[in-house]
N, C-alpha and C positions, 0 to 999 in steps of 0.2 A: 828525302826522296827514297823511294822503295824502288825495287827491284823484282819485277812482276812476269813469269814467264806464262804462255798458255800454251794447248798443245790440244788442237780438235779433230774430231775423228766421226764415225761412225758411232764406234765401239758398238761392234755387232760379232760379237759382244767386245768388253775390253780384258785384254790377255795381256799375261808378265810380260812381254815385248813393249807395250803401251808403257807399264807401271816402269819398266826397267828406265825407257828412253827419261821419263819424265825425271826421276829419283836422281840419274847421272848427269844432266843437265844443271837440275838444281845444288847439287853437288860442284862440281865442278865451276859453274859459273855465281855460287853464292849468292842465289837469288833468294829474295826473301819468301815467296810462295807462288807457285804455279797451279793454275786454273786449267782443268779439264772442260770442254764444251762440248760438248753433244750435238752434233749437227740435224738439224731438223729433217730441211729436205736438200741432200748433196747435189750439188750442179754437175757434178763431173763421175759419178757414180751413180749404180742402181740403186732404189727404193732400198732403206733398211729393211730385213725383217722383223727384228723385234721390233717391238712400239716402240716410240718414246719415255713410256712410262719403266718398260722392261731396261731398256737401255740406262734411262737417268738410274734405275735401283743397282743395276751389275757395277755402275762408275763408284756407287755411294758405296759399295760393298767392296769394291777391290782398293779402296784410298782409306780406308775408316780407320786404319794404323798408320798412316801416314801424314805428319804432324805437317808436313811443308805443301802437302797436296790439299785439292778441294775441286769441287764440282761450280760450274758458272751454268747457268740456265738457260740464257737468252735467246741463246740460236733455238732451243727447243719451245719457246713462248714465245718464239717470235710469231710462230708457223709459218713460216716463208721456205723458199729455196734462201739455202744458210750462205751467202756468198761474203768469201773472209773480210773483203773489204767494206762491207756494212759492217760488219761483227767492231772491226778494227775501231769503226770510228765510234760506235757507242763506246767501246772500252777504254776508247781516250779522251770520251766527254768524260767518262766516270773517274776517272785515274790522270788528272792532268798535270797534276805534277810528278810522275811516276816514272819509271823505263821501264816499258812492257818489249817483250822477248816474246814475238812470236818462233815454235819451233816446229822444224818441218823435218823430213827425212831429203836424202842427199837428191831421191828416185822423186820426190813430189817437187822438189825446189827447181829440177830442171824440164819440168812442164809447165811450173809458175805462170808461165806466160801465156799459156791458156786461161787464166783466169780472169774474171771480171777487172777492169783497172787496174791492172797488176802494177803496173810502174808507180802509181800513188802510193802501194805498202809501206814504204818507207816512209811516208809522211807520217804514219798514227807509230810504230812500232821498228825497233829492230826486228833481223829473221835470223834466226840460228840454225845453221844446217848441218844437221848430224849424219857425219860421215865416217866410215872404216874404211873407205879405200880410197886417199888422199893419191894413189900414186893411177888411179883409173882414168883413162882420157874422159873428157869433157865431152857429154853427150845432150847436150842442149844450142837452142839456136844460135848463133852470133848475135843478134838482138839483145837476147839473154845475158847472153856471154859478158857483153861489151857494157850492161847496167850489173852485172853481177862485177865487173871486175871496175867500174866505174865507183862504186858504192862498197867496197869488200875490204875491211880491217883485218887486223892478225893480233893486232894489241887490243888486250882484253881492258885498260887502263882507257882507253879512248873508246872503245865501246860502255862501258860502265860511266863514263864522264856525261852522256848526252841521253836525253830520253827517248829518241830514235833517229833512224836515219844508216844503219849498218846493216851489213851481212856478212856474218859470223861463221868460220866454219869448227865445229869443234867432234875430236874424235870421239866414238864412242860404239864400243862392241855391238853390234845390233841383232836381237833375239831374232833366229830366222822361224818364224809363223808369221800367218795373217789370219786372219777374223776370218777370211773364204775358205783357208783351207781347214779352218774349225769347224763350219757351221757341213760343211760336207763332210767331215768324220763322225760328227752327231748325226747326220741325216743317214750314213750306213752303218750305224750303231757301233763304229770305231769312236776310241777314244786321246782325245790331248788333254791327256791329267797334267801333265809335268806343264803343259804352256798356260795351263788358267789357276787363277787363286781358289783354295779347295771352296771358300762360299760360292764362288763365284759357276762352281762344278757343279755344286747342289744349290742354286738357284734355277740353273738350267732345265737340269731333271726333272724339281719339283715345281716349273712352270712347263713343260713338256716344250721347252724351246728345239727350233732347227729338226727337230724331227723328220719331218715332212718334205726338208727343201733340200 
């Protein structure tokens, strides 16, 4: 059995915050390798702007050092609206003997329940919620609440024993950027050196990304 996390996104573009989350996860929870997806078309967000093509290159350029990381495709050849619970269940036709670790941030996890068939997740994958403020009240619905705390371990021994079926909280310092407040520093010709990987700076440039938006 391997130990399989993902972790999908926009990445519009994908910045140290993305690489940080992923790298500390697989660290900490000794997974064997985590899969970045690329979302095609997001259910719960705006259109990306870069392509798909632009996107799948910035993901292959900011992991290409990164021996435990890798890129997964499908949500981008799918060409659908990307919704996780399709994603989930091709990945556990593909990986059926595995423990896949879906990983979400602590601010996505308790909107979960907007999403398509939310309460099934746990049937393809664990979720891991990365969280630094374990002492924050609970800002999600009782619904939520009551399957988040119905399904939610602390022993990482019993989460690692079963191929899914948990929700995991595990600390983890969280880079404050997002992808929106980048693609608007490019657009008024400000710059976040410090929050993107340097190819990842000069891919931008020398495709005249975010420019315009």
């Amino acid at each position: 059995m391997q130990f399989i996390g993902f972790l999908g996104g926009t990445f519009d573009p994908i910045h140290n915050g993305h690489i940080h989350l992923a790298i500390e996860v697989q660290k900490k929870l000794k997974l064997d390798e985590i899969k970045l997806i690329p979302a095609n078309i997001p259910p719960h967000r705006p259109m990306p702007i870069a392509t798909s093509a632009n996107r799948k290159k910035m993901v292959e350029l900011a992991i290409h050092n990164e021996k435990k990381l890798s890129i997964d495709l499908r949500e981008i050849e799918n060409e659908n609206i990307s919704y996780t619970v399709n994603t989930l269940k091709s990945l556990r036709a593909d990986f059926l003997d595995d423990a896949l670790f879906l990983i979400v941030g602590e601010d996505v996890f308790n909107l979960i329940d907007n999403w398509k068939d939310w309460e099934s997740l746990l049937n393809y994958t664990h979720i891991i919620v990365a969280t630094r403020r374990p002492e924050k009240k609970d800002s999600m619905s009782d619904k939520l609440k009551k399957w988040r705390d119905d399904n939610k371990t602390d022993d990482i021994k019993i989460l690692k024993s079963t191929l899914f079926g948990y929700i995991f909280y595990i600390d983890i310092p969280i880079v404050e950027i997002s992808s929106t407040m980048i693609r608007q520093c490019y657009s008024t010709n400000e710059t976040m050196d410090e929050y993107l990987p340097s190819n990842i700076i000069t891919y931008i440039k020398e495709n005249n990304l975010y420019i315009d938006n």
